[in-house]
Backbone as a ProteinNet text record, in pm:
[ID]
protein_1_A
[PRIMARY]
XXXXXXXXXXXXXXXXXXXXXXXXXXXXXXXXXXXXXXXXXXXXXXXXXXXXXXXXXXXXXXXXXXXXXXXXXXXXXXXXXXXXXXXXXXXXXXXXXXXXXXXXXXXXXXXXX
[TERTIARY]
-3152.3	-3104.8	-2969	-2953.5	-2817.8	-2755.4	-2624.3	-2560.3	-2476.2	-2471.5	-2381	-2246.2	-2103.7	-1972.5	-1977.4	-1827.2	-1760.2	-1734.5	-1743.7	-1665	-1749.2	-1922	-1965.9	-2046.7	-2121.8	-2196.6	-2324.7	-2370.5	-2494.3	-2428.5	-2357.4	-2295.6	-2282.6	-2261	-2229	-2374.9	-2463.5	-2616	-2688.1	-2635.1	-2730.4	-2680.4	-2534.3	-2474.2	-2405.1	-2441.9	-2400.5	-2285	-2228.1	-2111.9	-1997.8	-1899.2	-1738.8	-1671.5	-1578.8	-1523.2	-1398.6	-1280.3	-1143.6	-1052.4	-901.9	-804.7	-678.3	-670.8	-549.6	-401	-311.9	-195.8	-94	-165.6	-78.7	-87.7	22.5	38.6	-45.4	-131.5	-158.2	-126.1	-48.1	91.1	127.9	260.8	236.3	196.4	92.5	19.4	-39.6	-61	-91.8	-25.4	123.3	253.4	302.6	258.7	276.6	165.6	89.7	-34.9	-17.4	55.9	122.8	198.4	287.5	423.1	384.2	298.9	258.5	187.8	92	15.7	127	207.8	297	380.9	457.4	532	397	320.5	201	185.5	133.2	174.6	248.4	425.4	543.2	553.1	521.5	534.1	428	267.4	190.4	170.3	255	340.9	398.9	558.5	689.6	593	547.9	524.1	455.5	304.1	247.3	354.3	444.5	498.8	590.9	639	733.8	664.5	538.9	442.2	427	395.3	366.5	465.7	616.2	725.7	731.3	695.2	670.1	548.7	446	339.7	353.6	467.8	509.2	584.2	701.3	791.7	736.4	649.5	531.6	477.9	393.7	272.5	316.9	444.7	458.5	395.1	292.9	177.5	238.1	227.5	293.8	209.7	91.1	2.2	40.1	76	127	258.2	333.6	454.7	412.1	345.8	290.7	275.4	182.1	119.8	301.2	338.2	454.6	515.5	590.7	634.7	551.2	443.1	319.3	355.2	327.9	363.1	467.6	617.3	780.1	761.7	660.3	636.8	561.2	471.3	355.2	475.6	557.3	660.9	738.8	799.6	880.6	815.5	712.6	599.6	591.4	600.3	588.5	731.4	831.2	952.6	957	906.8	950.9	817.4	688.7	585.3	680.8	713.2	841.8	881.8	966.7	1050.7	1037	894.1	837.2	787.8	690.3	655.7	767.3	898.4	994.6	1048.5	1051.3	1120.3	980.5	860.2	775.2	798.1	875	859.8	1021.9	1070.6	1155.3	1101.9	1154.7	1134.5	1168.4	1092	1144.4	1298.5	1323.1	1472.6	1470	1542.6	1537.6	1522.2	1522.2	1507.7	1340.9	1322.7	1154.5	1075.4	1068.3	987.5	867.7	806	690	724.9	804	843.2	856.4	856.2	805.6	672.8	555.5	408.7	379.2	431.9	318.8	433.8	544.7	624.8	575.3	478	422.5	264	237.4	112.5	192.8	298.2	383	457.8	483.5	513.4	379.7	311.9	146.2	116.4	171.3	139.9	229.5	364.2	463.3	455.3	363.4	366.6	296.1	159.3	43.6	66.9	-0.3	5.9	-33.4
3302.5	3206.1	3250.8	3270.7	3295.8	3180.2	3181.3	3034.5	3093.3	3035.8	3018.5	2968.6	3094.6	3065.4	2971.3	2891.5	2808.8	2819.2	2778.8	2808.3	2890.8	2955.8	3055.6	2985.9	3054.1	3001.1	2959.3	3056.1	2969.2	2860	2816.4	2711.7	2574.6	2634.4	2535.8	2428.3	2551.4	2516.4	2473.8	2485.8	2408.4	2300.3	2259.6	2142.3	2128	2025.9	2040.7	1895.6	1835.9	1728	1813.3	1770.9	1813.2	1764.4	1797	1830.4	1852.9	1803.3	1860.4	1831.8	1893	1820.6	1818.6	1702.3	1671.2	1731.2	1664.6	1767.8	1671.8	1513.3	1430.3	1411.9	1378.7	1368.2	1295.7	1337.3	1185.3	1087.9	1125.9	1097.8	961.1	1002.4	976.8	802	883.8	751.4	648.7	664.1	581.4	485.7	547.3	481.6	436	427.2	323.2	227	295.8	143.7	51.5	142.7	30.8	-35.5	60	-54.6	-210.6	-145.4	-286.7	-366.6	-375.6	-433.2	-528.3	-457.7	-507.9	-634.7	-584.7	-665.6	-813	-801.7	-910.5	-993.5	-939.8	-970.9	-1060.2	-1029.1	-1084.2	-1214.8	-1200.6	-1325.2	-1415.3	-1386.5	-1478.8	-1557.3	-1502.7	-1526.4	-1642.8	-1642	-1692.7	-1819.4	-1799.7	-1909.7	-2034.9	-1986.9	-2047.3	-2139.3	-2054	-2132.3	-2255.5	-2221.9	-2284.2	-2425.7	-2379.8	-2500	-2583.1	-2512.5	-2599.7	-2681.3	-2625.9	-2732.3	-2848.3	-2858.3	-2930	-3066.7	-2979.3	-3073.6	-3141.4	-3073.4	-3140	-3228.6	-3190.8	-3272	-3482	-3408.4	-3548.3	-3616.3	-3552.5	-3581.9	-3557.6	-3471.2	-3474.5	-3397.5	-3322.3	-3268.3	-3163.5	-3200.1	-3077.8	-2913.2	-2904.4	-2800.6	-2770.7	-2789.6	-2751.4	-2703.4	-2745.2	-2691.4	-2554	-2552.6	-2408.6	-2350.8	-2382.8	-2265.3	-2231.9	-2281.3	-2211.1	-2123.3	-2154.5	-2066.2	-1903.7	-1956.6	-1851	-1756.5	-1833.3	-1762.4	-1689.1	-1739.6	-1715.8	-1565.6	-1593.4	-1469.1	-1347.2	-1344.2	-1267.9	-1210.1	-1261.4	-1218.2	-1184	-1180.1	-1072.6	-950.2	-924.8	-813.7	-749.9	-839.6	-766.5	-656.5	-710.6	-684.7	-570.5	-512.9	-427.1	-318.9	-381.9	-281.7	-220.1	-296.4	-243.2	-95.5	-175.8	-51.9	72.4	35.7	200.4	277.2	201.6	268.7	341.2	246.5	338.4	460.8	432.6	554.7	696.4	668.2	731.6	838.6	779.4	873.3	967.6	994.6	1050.9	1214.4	1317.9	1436	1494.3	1606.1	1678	1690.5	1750.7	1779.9	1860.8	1961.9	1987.6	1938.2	1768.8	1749.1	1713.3	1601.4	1571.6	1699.1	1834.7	1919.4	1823.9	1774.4	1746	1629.3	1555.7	1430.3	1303.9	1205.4	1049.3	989.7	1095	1017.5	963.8	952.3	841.9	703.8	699.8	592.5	488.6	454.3	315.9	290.6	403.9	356.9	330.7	388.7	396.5	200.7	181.1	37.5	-66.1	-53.1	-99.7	-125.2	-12.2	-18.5	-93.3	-75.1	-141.6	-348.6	-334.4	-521.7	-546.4	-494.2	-529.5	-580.8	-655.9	-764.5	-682
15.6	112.3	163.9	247	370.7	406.1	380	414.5	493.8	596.3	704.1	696.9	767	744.2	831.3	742.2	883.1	969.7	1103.8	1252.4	1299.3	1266.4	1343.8	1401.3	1486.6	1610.7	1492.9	1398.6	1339.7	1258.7	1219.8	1098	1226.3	1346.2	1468.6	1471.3	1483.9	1514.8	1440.4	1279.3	1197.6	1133.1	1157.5	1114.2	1272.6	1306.7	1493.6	1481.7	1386.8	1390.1	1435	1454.7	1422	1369.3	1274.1	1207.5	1243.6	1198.5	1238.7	1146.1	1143.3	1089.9	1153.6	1157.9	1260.8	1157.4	1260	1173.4	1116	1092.9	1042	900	865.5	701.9	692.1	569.7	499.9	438.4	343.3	259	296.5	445.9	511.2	558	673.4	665.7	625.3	475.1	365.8	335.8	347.2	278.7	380.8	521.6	640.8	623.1	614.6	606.7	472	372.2	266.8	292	346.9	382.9	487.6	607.7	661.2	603.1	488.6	452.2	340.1	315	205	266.5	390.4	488.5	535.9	530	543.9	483.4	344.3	244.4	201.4	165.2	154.8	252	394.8	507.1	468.3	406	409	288.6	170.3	32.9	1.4	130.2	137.7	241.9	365.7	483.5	361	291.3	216.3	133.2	28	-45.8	-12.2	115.8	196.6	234.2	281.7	323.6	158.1	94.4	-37.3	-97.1	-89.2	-71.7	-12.6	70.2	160	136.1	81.3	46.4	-82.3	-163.3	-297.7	-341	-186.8	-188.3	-115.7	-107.2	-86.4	-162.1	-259.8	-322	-485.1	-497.6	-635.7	-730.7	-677.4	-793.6	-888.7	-1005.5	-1070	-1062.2	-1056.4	-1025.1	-902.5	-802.4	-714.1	-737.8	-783.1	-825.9	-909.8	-1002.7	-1049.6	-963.4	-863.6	-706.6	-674.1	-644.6	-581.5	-662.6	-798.4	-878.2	-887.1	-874.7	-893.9	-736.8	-616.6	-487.3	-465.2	-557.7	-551	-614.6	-744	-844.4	-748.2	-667.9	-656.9	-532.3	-403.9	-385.7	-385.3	-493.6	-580.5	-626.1	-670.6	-666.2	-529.5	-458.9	-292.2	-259.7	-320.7	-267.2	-383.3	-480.1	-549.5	-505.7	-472.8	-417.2	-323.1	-235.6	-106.6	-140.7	-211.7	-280.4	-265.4	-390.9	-487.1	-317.4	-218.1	-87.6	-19.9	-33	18.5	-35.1	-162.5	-222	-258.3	-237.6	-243.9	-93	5.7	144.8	82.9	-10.6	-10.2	-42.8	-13.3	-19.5	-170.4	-208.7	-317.9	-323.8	-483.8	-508.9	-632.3	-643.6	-823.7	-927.2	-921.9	-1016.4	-1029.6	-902.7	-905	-779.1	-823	-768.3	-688.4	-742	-653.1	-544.5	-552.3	-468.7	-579.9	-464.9	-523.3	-492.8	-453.2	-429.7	-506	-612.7	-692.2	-755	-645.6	-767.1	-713.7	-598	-604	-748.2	-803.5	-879	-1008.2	-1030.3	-1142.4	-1156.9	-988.9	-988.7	-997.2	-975.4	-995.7	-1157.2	-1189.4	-1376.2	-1459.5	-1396	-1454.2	-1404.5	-1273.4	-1265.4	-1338.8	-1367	-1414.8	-1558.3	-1607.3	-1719.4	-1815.5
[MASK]
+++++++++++++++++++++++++++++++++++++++++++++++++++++++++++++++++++++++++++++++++++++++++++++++++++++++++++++++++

């Protein structure tokens, strides 16, 4: 069996999709689509809890008062996910050769229960 290189006219003809790679980080873009998802996050967190103040300062419910503490908490998680995304776009140095790609999974492990 003869397998056909990449990029030749027969490899064209018998797998006929394309294929490319663009020249953007991935890195990168990951750690933008974190960061916005994070910033989402944090606003739909804080608005909620804010509203639940609101509904407590009414109704009194102490379980509701948990939901918020709980919302105040899971936002503070937001603001340190923040963080680790930011400091993950920082570049190598002698001391961390490879970068900071992974100090958001490192912050992931450290919230986790």
């Amino acid at each position: 069996m003869k397998l056909a290189k990449a990029g030749t006219k027969s490899f064209q003809k018998e797998y006929p999709y394309a294929h490319t790679h663009g020249v953007a980080d991935l890195e990168l873009l990951s750690t933008s689509k974190g960061l916005y998802a994070v910033k989402w996050s944090f606003a739909g967190l804080i608005a909620t809890a804010f509203f639940q103040i609101l509904v407590f300062r009414v109704s009194g419910s102490i379980s509701l008062l948990a939901d918020i503490i709980h919302n105040f908490r899971g936002a503070s998680t937001v603001i340190l996910l923040n963080f680790a995304f930011l400091l993950s776009r920082k570049k190598s140095n002698k001391r961390f050769t490879y970068g900071y790609g992974r100090a958001e999974d490192l912050q992931v492990c450290q919230l986790s229960p």
